[in-house]
N, C-alpha and C positions, 0 to 999 in steps of 0.2 A: 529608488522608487521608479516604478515603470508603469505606466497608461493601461490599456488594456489588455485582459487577461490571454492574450494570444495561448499561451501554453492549455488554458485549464480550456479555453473552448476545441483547442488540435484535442486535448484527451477526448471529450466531450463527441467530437464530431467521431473519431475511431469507434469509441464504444460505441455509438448509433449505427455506426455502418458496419461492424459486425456482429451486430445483435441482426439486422437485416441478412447478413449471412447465412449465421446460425439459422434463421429460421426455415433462410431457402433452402438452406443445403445444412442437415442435425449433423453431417460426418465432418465438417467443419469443426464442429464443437468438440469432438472426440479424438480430431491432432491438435488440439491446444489448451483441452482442460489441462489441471493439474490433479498429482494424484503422490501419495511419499514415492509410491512403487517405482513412478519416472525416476526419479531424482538422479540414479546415474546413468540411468542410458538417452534420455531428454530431460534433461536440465533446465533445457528454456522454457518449457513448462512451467517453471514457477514465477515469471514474468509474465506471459503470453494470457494465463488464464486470468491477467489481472483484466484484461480488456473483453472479455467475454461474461453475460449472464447466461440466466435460464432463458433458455427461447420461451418455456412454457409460460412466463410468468412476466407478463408488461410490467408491472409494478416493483419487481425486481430493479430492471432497467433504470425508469423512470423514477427510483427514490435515490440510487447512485448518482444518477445524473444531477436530479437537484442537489444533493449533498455537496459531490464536485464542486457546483457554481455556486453554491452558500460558500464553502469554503476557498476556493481559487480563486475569487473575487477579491476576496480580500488577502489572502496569505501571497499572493503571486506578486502582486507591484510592489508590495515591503521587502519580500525576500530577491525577487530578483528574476526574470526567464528562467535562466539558466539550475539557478539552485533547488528553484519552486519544481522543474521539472524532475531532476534527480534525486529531490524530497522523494516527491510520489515513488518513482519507480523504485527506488532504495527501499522505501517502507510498502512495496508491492513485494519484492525479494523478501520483508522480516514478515509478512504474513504468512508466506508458502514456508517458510522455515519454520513459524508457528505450528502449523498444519502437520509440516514434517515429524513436529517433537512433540505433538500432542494426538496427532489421528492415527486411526487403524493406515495399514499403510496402501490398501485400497482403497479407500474415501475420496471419491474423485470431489475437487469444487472450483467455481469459476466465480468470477465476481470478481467489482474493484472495489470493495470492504477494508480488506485489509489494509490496501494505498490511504483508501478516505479516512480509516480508521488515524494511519499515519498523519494526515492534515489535521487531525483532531489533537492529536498529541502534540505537533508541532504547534497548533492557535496556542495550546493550553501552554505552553513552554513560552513562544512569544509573549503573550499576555503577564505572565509571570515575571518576566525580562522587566516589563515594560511598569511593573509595577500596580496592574490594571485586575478587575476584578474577575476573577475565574470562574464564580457561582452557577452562574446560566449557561455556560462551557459543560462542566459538569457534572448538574442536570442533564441536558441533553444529550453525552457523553455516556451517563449513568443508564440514562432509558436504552439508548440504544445497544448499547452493549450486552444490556438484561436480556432484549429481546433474541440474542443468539442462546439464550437456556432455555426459554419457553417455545420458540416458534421453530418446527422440523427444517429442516434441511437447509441451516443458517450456521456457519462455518466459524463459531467465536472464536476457535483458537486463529486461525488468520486475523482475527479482529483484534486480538492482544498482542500477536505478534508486530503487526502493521502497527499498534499503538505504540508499542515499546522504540520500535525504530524510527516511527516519524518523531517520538521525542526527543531521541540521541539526537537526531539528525539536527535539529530544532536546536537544539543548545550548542551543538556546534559552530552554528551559522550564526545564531546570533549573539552569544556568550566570548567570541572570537574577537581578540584585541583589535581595535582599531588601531588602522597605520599601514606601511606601505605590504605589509605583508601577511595584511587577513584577508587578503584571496587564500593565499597558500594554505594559510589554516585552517581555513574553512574546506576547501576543496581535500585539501591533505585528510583530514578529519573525516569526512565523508567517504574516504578511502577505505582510511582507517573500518570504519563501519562495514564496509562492501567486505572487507577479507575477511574482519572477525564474523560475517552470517556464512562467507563461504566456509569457513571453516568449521564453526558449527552443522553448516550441511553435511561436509563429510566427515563426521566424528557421530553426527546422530544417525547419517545413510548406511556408516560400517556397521553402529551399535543395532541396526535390525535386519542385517544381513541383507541390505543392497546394492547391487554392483554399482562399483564409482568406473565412472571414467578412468 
């Protein structure tokens, strides 16, 4: 258990001061969306774009950001700096691989959806662990998720992919024996997760004829 959320406000303060970017400078936003097309010639792209919104749209921003601090408030002192942070970024990689395996391969998107999406899956995974009620997870879970079918320019398959991996990640972390060596399991584990989305990247980047690296 760890004090305060030092991780989830660093994320927090990045996405604010590059949305300030973005606004000053849009060609900002255009070296570090994501888009399948990158995938083998900038790769980092499917991180990068986790920390950028629409300039056009404050409330983009500003619903991420709360989500973040509803959820990093609490997922971050249970799980740990360290884990809580490679949560996120792990399940920012399974949203852009969502994207990959479900968008046209020009579909540019930016947002941290998919990461928060991943803190969704991961409460939902802890809570479950912990024996605790899921219901109002959920729900909230359920709405939000709908809203990428009805509302334009809202990137659900990031949002399922980010769910899917902040859950793996979630069970790993905390499903992991205790004793002198569930660090290693857990971190091992997490590894685990990093190679099989890299390799899903390039099995889905060949299957639409995109240069890999």
């Amino acid at each position: 258990m760890q004090g305060k959320p030092v991780v989830t406000i660093t994320l927090m303060v990045i996405c604010a001061v590059f949305f300030v970017i973005q606004y000053l400078n849009p060609a900002f936003t255009r070296e570090l969306l994501y888009a399948p097309l990158y995938t083998g010639v900038e790769p980092w792209r499917m991180l990068s774009a986790a920390f950028l919104h629409s300039p056009g749209s404050i409330l983009h921003i500003l619903f991420n950001l709360y989500a973040l601090w509803f959820l990093g408030q609490g997922l971050e002192p249970q799980l740990g700096r360290l884990r809580f942070a490679l949560l996120y970024l792990v399940s920012a990689l399974g949203g852009s691989v969502g994207v990959l395996a479900l968008s046209p391969i020009n579909q540019a998107v930016v947002g941290a959806s998919g990461a928060i999406f991943g803190l969704f899956g991961a409460l939902l995974v802890v809570l479950l662990q912990r024996r605790a009620s899921v219901r109002s997870v959920l729900i909230l879970l359920a709405a939000n998720f709908a809203l990428g079918f009805f509302i334009p320019n809202i990137a659900w398959q990031a949002h399922l992919g980010g769910l899917l991996t902040g859950a793996a990640c979630a069970a790993v972390l905390v499903y992991a024996p205790k004793g002198n060596k569930r660090a290693l399991v857990q971190f091992g584990g997490l590894a685990v997760i990093v190679v099989v989305l890299c390799v899903l990247t390039a099995v889905l980047a060949g299957a639409k004829g995109l240069l890999l690296l």
